[in-house]
BATORSE-265344 format. One record per residue (C-alpha): x, y, z. Coordinates in steps of 0.25 Angstrom, whole numbers, padded with zeros to 4 digits, always signed. Each point is the difference from the previous one (the first is absolute). Last residue first. Layout:
<recs>
XYZ;...
</recs>
This chain:
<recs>
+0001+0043-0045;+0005-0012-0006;-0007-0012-0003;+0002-0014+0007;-0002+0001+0015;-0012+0010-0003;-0007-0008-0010;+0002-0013+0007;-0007+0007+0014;-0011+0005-0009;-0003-0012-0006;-0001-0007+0014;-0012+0011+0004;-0007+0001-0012;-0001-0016+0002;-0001-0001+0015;-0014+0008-0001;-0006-0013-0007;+0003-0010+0013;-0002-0013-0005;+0003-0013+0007;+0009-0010-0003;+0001-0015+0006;+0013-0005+0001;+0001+0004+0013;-0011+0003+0010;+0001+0011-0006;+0005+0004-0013;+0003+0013-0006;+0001+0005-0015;-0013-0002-0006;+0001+0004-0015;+0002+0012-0005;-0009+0014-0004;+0007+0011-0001;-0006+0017+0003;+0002+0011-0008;-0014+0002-0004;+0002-0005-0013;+0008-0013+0005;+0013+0001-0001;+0006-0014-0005;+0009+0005-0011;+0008+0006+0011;+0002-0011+0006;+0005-0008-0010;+0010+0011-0005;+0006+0000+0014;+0002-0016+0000;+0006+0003-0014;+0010+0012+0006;+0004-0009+0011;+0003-0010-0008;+0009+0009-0009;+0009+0002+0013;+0008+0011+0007;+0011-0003+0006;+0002-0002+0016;-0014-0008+0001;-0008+0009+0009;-0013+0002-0013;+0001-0016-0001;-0005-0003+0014;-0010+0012+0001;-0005-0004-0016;-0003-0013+0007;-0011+0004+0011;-0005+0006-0012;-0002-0010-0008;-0005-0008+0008;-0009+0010+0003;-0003+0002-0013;-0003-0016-0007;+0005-0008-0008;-0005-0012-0004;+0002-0013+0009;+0009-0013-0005;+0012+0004+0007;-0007+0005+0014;-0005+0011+0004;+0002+0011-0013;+0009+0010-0006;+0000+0009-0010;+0009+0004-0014;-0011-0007-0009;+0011-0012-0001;-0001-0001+0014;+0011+0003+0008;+0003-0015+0013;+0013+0000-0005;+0003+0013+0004;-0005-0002+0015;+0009-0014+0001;+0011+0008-0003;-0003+0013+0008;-0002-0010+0012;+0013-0006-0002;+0010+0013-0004;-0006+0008+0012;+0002-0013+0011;+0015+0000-0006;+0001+0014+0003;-0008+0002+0013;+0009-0010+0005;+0014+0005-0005;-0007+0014+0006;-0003-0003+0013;+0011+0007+0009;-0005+0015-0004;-0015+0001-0004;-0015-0008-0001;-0006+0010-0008;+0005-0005-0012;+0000-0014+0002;-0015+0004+0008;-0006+0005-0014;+0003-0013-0008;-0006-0009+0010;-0012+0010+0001;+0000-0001-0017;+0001-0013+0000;-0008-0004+0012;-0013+0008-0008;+0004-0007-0014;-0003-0014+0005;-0015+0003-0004;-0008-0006+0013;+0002+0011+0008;-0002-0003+0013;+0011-0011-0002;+0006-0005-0013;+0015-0001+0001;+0009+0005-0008;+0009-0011-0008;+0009-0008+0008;+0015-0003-0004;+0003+0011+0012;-0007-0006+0010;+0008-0011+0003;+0014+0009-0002;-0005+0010+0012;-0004+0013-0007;-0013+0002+0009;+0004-0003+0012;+0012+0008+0000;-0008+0012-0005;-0008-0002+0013;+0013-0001+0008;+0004+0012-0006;-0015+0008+0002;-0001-0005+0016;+0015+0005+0001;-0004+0015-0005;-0011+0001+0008;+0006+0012+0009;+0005+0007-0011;-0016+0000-0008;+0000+0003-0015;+0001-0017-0003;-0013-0002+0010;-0011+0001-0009;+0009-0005-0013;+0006-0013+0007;-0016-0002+0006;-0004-0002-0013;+0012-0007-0004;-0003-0013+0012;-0015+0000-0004;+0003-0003-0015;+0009-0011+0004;-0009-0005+0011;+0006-0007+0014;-0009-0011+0006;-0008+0005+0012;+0009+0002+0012;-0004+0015+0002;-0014+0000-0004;-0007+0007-0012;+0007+0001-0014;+0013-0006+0004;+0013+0007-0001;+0014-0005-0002;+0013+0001+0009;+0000-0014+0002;-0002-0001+0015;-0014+0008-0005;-0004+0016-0002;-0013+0003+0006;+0005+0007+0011;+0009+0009-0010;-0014+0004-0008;-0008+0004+0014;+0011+0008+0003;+0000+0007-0012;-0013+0003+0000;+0001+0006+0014;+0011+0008-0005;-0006+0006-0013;-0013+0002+0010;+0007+0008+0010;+0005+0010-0012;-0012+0002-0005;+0001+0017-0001;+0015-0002-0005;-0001-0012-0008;-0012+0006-0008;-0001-0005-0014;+0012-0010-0004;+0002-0004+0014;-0016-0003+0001;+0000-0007-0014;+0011-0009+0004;-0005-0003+0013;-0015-0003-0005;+0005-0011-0011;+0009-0006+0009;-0011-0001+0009;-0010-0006-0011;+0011-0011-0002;+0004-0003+0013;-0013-0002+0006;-0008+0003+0013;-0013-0006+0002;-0010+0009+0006;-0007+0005-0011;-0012+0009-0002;+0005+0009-0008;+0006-0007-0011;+0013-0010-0005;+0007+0001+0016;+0011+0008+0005;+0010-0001+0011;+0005+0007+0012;-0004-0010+0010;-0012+0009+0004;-0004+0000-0013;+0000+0011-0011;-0013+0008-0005;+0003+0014+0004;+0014-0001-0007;-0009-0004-0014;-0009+0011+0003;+0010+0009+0003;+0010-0003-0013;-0013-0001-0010;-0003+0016+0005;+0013+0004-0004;+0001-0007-0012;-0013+0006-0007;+0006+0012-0002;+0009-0006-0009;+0012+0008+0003;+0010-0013-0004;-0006-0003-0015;+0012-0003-0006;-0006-0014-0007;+0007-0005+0013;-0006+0008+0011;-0013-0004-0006;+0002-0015-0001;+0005+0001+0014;-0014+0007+0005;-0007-0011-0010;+0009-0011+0009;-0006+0004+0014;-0013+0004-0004;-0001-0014-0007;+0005-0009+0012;-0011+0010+0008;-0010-0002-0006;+0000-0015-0004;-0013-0004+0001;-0012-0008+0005;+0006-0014-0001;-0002-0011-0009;-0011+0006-0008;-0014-0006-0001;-0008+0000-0012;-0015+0004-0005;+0007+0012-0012;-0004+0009+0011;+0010-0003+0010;-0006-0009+0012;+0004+0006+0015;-0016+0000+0005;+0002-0015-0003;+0010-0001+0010;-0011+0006+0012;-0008-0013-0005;+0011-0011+0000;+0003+0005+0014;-0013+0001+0006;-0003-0014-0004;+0013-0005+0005;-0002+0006+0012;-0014-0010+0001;+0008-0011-0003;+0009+0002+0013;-0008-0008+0011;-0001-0013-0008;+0015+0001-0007;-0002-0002-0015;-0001+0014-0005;+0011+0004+0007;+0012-0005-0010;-0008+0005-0012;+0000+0014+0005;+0013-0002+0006;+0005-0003-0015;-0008+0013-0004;+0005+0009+0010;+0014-0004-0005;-0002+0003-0013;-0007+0011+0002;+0014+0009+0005;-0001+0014+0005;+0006-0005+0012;-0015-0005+0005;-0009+0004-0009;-0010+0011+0007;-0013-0004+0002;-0001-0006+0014;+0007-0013+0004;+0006-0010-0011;+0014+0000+0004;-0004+0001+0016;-0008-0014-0003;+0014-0006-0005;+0006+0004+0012;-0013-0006+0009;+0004-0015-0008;+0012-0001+0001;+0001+0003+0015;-0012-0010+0003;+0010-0010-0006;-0001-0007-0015;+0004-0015+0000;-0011-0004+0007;-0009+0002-0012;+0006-0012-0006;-0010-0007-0011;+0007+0004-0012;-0005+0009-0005;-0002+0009+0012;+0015-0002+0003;+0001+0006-0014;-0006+0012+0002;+0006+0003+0014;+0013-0002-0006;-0003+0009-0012;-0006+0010+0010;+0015+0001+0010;+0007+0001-0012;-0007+0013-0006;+0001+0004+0014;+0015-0001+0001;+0001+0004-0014;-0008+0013+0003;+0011+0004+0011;+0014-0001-0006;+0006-0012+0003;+0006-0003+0013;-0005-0014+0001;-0008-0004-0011;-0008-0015+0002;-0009-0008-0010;+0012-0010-0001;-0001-0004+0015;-0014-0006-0004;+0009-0011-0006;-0006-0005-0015;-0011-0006-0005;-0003+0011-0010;-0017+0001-0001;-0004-0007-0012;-0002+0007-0015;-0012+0009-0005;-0010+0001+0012;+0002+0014+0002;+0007-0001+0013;+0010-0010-0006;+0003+0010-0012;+0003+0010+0013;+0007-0010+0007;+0009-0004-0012;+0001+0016-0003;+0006+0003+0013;+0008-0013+0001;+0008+0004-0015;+0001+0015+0007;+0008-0005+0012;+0008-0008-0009;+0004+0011-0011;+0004+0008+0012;+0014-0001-0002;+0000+0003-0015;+0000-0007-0014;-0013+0003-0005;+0001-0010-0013;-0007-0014+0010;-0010+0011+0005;-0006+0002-0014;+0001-0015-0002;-0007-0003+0012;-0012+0012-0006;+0000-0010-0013;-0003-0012+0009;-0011+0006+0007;-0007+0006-0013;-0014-0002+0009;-0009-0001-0011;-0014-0007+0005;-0008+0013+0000;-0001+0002+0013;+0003+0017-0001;+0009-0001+0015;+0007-0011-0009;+0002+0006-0013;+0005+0013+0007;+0011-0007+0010;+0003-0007-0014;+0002+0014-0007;+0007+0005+0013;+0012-0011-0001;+0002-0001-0016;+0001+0015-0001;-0010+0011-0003;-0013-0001-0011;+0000+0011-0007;-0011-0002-0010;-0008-0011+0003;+0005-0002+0015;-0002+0014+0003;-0015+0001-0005;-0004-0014+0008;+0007+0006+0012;-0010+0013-0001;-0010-0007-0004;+0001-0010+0013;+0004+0013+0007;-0012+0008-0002;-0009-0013-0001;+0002-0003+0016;+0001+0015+0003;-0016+0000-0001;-0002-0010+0013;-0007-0012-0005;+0009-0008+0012;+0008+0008+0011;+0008-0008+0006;+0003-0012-0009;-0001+0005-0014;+0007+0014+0005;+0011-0006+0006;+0001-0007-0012;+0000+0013-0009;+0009+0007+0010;+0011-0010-0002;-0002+0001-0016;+0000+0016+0001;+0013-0002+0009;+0008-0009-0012;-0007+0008-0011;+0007+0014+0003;-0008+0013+0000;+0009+0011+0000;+0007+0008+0007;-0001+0015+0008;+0012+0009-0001;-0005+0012+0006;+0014+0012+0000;+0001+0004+0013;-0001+0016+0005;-0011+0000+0005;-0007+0008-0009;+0003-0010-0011;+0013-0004-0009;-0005-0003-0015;+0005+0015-0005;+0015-0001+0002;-0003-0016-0009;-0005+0008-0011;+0009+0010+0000;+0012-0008+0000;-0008-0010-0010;+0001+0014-0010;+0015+0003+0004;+0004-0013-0004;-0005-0001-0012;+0002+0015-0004;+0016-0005+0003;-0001-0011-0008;-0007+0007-0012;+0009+0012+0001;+0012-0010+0000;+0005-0002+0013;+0017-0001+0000;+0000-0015+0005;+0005-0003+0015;+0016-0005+0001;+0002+0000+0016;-0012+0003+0005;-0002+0007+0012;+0009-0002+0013;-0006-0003+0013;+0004+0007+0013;-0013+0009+0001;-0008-0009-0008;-0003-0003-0014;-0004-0016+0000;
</recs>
């Protein structure tokens, strides 16, 4: 990013007047999207994995209830014309009983998702498919169904898959009295627990088999119906406000746009809404701290206003350097969690302009160029595209400073490799080899190539195919970038103006 203490590009391209009315036109578009209170609303959209949840619940809970045939048109539509991955399409088949369940083609989308939650994720879908009546519950050790010292919603997503197969098969005992009042505080009142439907839907469908806590469920399947989007769906989580605020406000400063009036404002409502521990979660509401959405928030806040929020550029650092592992990597959630490249060079670039952190940002860099991690390409985390570690990874060798530069170089010359093998012919980039090209893709490498130490032709190309892609009124339109639980994407339309202008201001000059 372009913080106090970061450099900026090394070779950006001299902006042609289309370029540079390009970027300047989705600058002003995304200055005018932030609100009164001073966040930019990033709300999602509906996914078929939680309307195919909320259609079941709705089937059993609340029958010949209108929302029934809003969702099953709504999942019917999406699986004729855009239908999602292998795991949610037979989650959606299932929940709809018409006899498909695509379970072996959602295995062999888990079998190609090569990460360390790719078990945990394969015993959630098999007890949801279970649930559904598609395959047999999982006869496997109820210890698996445990999270300790994960982030919170995991802890209770796992806590109502076990509940709902202990229910399928025939062992109520297996679920304590603890279990079972926690998931009842997930479901309680109208709000959505930790911003997340997900989890309020499997303690939903965990609680409507206990005697005494149906009758919860049935309030809790009716206040989620209030949250359906108007196309009949359900989203995945309510938002990304302050994740989006956080990164349009560095997209701005980026694109030259540092006196944005609307910076000022984004910079105290995003210090308002820290945690106690110094951290920052995706929205308000939040509780659960992150690495990601913190390093987000630290870099905009000492690129905005370091001198007025001083105290929150120091409590967000703390929050970062007690996150760090034995390994000097960073987890996503909870210290001890399993080290994430992409999570490891964000907090190298949050941290990197601060003296008294300069040991947490060598070790991280360390991490990061060991020899076993260098043969690997970019990692696919948050963002499914690998481009969005690529550019981070790339931004931390630069920002990471004296006494890590062999590292930084060799860890440089590798992801770069990879990145350039991955150009389309049409000059863009895409997820995975066989997808299209997309913008933020894109965009996320455009940053990466736009610091290489000579300027590049395939930097110019990935700008062209960005710029072609302006829609008339300024804004992009791209694929869903994030993903949660991960594989599975979710789309948040406002990221797409807001990652093309990030690439745009990384790789044009001023």
């Amino acid at each position: 990013m372009i913080t106090a203490g970061i450099p900026a590009a090394l070779s950006p391209l001299p902006a042609t007047t289309r370029q540079r009315r390009c970027r300047d036109r989705l600058a002003l578009r995304v200055g005018n999207l932030f609100g009164a209170d001073g966040l930019l609303p990033a709300p999602v959209e509906s996914r078929v994995l939680e309307s195919a949840l909320l259609l079941a619940l709705v089937a059993d809970l609340l029958p010949g209830h209108p929302a029934h045939d809003r969702l099953a048109r709504y999942l019917k539509h999406t699986l004729d014309t855009a239908p999602p991955d292998p795991l949610q399409t037979a989650v959606a088949r299932a929940a709809l009983d018409d006899g498909v369940t695509a379970a072996h083609a959602a295995d062999a989308e888990l079998d190609r998702f090569a990460h360390f939650t790719a078990g945990r994720k394969r015993l959630m879908f098999h007890t949801l498919l279970a649930a559904l009546g598609a395959v047999p519950y999982p006869r496997i050790p109820w210890e698996a169904y445990a999270a300790p010292g994960e982030q919170s919603w995991l802890v209770r997503q796992m806590t109502a898959l076990k509940a709902i197969a202990a229910h399928g098969r025939g062992r109520p005992d297996q679920v304590g009295d603890t279990e079972w009042a926690t998931l009842e505080e997930t479901v309680h009142g109208g709000r959505i627990w930790e911003g997340n439907h997900l989890a309020r839907l499997l303690a939903l469908l965990a609680l409507r088999h206990h005697p005494t806590r149906r009758v919860a469920a049935v309030r809790g399947t009716e206040d989620t119906l209030r949250h359906l989007r108007p196309d009949g769906g359900l989203p995945f989580i309510t938002g990304m406000d302050v994740f989006t605020t956080a990164l349009a406000g560095l997209a701005l400063i980026a694109a030259g746009q540092a006196r944005h009036p609307a910076l000022p404002g984004a910079a105290d409502a995003l210090a308002a809404l820290q945690h106690d521990d110094g951290g920052f979660g995706f929205t308000r509401g939040v509780r659960q701290s992150d690495t990601d959405d913190t390093a987000y928030c630290l870099e905009f806040l000492r690129a905005t206003a370091p001198a007025r929020h001083v105290r929150a550029v120091r409590r967000a650092e703390d929050f970062l350097l007690a996150q760090r592992n034995d390994d000097g990597g960073f987890p996503t959630f909870a210290h001890g969690v399993a080290s994430e490249r992409a999570m490891t060079a964000a907090a190298v670039n949050a941290l990197a302009p601060s003296p008294r952190c300069r040991h947490a940002v060598t070790g991280a860099l360390r991490h990061l160029a060991h020899p076993d991690r260098l043969a690997l390409p970019p990692e696919s985390s948050w963002s499914r595209n690998t481009t969005n570690a690529a550019f981070r990874t790339v931004l931390a060798c630069r920002a990471a400073g004296p006494g890590t530069e062999a590292g930084a170089d060799a860890l440089r010359r590798s992801t770069l490799g990879h990145l350039t093998a991955g150009q389309r012919a049409d000059g863009g980039f895409g997820h995975r080899e066989a997808d299209p090209s997309d913008p933020i893709s894109t965009a996320y490498a455009a940053i990466a190539l736009a610091h290489l130490p000579n300027r590049s032709a395939a930097l110019g190309r990935a700008v062209d195919f960005l710029v072609a892609r302006q829609r008339p009124d300024g804004g992009f339109t791209s694929v869903p970038d994030q993903a949660g639980p991960r594989p599975l994407l979710y789309d948040t339309p406002a990221l797409a103006d807001v990652c093309v202008l990030l690439g745009l201001g990384h790789a044009l000059e001023r």
